[in-house]
PASEBA-1860 file (N, C-alpha, C; in nm, 3 decimals):
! residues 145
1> XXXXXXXX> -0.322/-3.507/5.070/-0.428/-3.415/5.101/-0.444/-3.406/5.253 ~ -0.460/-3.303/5.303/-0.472/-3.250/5.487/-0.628/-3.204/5.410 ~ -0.716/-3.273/5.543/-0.796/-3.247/5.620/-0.829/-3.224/5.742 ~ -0.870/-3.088/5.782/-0.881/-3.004/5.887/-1.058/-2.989/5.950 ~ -1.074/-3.032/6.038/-1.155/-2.995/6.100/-1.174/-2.846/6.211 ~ -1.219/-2.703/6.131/-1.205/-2.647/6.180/-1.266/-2.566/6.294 ~ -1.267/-2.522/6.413/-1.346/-2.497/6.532/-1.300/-2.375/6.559 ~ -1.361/-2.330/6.730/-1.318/-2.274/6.810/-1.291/-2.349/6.923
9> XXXXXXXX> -1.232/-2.230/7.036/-1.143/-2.319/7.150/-1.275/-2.380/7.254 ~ -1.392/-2.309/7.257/-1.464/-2.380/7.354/-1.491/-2.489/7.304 ~ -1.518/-2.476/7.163/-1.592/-2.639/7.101/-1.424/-2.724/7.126 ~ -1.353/-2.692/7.115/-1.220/-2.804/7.109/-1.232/-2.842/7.290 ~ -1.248/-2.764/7.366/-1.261/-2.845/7.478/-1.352/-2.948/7.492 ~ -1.510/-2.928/7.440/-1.572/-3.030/7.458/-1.575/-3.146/7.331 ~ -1.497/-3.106/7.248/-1.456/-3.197/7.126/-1.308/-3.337/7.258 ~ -1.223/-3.246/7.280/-1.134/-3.298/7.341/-1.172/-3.410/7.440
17> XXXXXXXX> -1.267/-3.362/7.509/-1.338/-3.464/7.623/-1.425/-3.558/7.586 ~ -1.525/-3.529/7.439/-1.568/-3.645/7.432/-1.531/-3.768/7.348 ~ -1.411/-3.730/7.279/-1.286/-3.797/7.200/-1.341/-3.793/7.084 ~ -1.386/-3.734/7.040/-1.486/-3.726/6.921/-1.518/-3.593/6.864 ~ -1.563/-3.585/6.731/-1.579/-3.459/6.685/-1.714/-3.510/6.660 ~ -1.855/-3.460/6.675/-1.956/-3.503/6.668/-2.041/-3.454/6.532 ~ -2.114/-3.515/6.506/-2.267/-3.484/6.405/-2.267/-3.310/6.421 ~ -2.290/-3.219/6.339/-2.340/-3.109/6.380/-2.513/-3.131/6.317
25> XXXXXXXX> -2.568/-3.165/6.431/-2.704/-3.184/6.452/-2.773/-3.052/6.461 ~ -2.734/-2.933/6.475/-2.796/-2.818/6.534/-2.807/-2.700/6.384 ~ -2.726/-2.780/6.295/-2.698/-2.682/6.147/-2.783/-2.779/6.032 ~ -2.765/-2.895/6.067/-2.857/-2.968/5.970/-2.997/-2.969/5.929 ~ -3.001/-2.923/5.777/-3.139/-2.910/5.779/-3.216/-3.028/5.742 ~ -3.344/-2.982/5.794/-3.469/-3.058/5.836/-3.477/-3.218/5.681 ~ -3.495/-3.308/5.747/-3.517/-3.437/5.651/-3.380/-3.469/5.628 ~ -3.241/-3.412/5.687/-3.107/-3.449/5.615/-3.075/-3.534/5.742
33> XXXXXXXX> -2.959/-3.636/5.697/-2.887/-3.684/5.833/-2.737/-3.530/5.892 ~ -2.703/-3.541/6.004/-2.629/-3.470/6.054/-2.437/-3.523/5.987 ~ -2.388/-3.406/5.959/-2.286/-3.438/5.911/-2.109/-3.391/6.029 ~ -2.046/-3.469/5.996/-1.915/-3.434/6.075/-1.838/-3.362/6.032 ~ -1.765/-3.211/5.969/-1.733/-3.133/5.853/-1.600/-3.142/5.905 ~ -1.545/-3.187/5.750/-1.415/-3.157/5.782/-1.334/-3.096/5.590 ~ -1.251/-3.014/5.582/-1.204/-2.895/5.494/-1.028/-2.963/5.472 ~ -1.076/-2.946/5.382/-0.905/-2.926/5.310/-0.848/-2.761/5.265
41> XXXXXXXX> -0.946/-2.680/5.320/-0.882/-2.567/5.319/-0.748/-2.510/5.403 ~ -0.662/-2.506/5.384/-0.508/-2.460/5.438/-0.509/-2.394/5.565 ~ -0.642/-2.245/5.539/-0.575/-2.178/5.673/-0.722/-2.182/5.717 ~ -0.803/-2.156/5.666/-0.973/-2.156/5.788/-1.037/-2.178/5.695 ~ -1.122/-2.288/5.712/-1.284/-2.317/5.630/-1.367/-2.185/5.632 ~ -1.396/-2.081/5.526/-1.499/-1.979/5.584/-1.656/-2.057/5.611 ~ -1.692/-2.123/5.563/-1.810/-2.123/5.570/-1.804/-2.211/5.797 ~ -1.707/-2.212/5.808/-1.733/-2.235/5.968/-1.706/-2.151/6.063
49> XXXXXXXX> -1.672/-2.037/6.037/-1.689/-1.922/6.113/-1.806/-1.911/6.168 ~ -1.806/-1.858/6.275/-1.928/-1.847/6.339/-2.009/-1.729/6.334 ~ -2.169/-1.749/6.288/-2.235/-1.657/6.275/-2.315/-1.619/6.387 ~ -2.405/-1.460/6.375/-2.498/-1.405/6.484/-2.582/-1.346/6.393 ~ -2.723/-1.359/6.441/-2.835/-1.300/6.410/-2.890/-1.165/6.558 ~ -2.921/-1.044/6.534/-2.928/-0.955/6.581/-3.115/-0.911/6.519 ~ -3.191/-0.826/6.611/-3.302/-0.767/6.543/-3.271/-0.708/6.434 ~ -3.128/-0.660/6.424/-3.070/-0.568/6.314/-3.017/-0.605/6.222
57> XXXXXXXX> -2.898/-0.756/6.228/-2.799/-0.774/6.173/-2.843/-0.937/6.123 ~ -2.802/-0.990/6.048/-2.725/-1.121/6.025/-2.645/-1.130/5.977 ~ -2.535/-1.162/6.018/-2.411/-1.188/5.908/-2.322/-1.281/6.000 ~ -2.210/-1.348/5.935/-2.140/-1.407/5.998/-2.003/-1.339/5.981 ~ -1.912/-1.345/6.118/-1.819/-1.325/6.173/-1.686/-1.311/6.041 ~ -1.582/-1.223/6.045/-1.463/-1.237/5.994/-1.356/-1.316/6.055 ~ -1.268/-1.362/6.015/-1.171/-1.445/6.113/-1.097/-1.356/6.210 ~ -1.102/-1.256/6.241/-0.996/-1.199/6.321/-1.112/-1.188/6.471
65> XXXXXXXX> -1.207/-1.177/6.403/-1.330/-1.159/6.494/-1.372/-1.273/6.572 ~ -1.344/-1.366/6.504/-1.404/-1.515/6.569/-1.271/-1.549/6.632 ~ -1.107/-1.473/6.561/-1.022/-1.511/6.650/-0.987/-1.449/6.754 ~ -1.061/-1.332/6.772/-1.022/-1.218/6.909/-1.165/-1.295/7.016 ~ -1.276/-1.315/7.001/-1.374/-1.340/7.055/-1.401/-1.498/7.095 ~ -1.322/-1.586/6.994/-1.357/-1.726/7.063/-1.233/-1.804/7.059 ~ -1.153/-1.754/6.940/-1.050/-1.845/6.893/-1.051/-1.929/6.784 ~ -0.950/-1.963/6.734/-0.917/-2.019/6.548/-0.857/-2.149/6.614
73> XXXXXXXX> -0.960/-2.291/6.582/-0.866/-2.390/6.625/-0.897/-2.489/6.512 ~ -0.803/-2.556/6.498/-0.796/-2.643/6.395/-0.740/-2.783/6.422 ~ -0.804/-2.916/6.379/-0.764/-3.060/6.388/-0.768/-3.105/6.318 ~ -0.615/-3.144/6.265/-0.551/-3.238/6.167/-0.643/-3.379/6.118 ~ -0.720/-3.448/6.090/-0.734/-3.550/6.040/-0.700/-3.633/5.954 ~ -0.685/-3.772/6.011/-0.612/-3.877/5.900/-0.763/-3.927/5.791 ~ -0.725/-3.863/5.674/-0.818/-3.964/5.603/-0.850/-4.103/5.641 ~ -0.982/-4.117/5.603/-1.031/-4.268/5.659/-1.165/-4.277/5.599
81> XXXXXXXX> -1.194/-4.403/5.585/-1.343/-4.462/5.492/-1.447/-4.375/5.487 ~ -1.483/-4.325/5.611/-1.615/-4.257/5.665/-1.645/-4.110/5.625 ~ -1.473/-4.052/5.547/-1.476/-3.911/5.529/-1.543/-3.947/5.365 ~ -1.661/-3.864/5.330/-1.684/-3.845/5.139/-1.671/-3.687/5.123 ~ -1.682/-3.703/5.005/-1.688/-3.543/4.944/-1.818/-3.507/4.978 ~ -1.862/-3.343/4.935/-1.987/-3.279/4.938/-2.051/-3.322/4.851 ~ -2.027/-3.354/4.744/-2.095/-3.406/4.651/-2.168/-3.567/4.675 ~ -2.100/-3.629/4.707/-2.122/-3.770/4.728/-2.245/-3.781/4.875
89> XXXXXXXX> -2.188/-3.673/4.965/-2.273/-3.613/5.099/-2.413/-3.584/5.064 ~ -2.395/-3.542/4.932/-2.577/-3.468/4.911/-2.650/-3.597/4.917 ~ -2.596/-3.725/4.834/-2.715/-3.811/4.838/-2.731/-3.893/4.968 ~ -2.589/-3.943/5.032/-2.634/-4.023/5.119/-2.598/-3.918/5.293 ~ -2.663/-3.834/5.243/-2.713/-3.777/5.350/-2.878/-3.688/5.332 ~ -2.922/-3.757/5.231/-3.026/-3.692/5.213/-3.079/-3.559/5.123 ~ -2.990/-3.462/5.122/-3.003/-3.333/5.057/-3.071/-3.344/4.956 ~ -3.176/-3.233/4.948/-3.261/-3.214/4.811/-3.192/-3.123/4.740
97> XXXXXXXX> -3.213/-3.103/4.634/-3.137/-3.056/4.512/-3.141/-2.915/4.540 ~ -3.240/-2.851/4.576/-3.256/-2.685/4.626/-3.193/-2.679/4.714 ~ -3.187/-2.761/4.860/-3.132/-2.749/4.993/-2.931/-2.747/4.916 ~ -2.932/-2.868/4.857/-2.824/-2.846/4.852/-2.759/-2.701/4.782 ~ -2.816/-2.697/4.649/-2.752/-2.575/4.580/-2.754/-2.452/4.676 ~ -2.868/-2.375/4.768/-2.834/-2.308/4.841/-2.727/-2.334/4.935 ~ -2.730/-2.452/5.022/-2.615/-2.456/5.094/-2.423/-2.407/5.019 ~ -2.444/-2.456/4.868/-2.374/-2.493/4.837/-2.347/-2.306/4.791
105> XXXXXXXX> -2.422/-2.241/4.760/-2.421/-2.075/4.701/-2.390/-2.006/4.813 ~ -2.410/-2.047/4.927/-2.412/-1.967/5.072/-2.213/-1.991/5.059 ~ -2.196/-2.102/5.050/-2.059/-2.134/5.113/-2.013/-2.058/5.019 ~ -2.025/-2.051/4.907/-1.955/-1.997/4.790/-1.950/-1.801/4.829 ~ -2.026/-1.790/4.831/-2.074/-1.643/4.953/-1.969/-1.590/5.025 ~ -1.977/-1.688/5.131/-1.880/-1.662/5.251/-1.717/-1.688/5.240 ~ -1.690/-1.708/5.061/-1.546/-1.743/5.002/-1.503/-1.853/5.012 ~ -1.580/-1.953/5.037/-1.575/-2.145/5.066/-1.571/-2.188/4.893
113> XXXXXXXX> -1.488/-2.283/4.863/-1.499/-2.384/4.790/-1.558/-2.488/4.851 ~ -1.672/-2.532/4.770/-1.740/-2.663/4.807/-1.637/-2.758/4.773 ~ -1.563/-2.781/4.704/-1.435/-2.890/4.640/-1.371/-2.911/4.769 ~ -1.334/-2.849/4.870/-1.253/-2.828/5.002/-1.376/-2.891/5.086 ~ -1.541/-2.934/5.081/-1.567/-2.986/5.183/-1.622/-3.143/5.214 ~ -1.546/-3.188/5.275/-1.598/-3.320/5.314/-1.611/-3.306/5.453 ~ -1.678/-3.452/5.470/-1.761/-3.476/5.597/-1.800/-3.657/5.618 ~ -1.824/-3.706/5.736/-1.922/-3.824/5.779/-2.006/-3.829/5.834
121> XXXXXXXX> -2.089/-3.976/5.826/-2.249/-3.870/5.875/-2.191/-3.991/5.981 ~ -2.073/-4.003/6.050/-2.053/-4.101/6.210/-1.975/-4.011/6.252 ~ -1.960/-3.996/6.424/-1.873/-3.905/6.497/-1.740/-3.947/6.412 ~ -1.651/-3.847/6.421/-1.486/-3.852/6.383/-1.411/-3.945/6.525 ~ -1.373/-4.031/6.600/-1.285/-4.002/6.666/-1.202/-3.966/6.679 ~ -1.093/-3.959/6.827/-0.973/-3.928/6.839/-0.882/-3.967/6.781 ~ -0.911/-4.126/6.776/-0.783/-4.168/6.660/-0.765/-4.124/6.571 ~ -0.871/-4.076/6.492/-0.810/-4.011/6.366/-0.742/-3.872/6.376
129> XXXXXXXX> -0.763/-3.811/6.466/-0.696/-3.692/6.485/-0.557/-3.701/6.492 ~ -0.488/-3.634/6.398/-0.286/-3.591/6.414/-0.257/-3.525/6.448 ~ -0.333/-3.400/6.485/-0.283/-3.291/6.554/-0.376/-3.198/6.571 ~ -0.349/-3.104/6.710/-0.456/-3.021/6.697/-0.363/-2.888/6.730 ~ -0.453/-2.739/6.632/-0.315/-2.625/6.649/-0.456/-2.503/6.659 ~ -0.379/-2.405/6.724/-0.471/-2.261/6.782/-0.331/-2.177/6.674 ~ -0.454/-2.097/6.613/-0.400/-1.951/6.584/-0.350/-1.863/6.637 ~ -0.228/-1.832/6.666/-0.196/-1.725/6.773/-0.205/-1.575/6.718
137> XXXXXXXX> -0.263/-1.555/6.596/-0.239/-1.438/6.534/-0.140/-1.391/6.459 ~ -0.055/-1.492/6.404/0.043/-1.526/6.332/0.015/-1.663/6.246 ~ 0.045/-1.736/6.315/0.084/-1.864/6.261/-0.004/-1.979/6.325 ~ -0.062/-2.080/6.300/-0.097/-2.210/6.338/0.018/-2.278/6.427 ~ -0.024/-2.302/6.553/0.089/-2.331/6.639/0.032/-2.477/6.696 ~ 0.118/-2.573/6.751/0.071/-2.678/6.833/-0.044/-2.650/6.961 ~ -0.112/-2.747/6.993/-0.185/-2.707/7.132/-0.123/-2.802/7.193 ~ -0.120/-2.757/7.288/-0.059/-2.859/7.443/-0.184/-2.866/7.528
145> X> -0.243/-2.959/7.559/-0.354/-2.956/7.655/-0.255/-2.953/7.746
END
């Protein structure tokens, strides 16, 4: 099984520098602990595309959009103790049974299998990372810092 932690290129710079893939503290809802997301989805996690709220609009981004505007980056991870499933995530991260099922209907929404998401509620480090690759609009290619 490949697990992918999937981003964009600004977050991979400051992912890169702090050797770590961190808590997303800023998406977690209220009473939950912060989780580290990482996908066994092949080519892009949808539910991590990045969204915008407008006076007009909410919706979140298509991939060609998030890949013309920020970039499609993706990091290999080695399984390890700290990664659980979503399921196992709801309890010992807190999730109430509503919080979760919406979270869990949203992803389903945006064309996400919840089965594809795991996570830890501790930063990822670098070590566990095997590789990290940018979308060139073709294919998943190596990054060379």
């Amino acid at each position: 099984m490949k697990l992918y932690h999937y981003t964009h290129t600004k977050a991979l710079k400051q992912i890169l520098k702090d050797g770590k893939i961190k808590l997303a503290t800023a998406s977690a809802p209220r009473k939950t602990k912060p989780i580290a997301w990482v996908s066994t989805h092949k080519h892009f996690e949808p539910s991590a595309l990045k969204g915008y709220v407008t006076y007009l609009e909410q919706r979140t981004l298509t991939f060609k959009e998030q890949l013309e505007g920020f970039g499609c980056v993706r990091i290999e991870i080695l399984p390890h103790s700290n990664l659980h499933t979503w399921a196992k995530l709801k309890h010992s991260a807190n999730y109430e049974d509503g919080t979760y099922r919406s979270l869990t209907d949203a992803g389903i929404d945006a064309g996400a299998n919840p089965d594809d998401w795991y996570g830890s509620l501790k930063p990822i480090p670098a070590k566990y990372f095997i590789k990290v690759e940018m979308f060139d609009g073709n294919k998943w290619v190596e990054y060379k810092n």
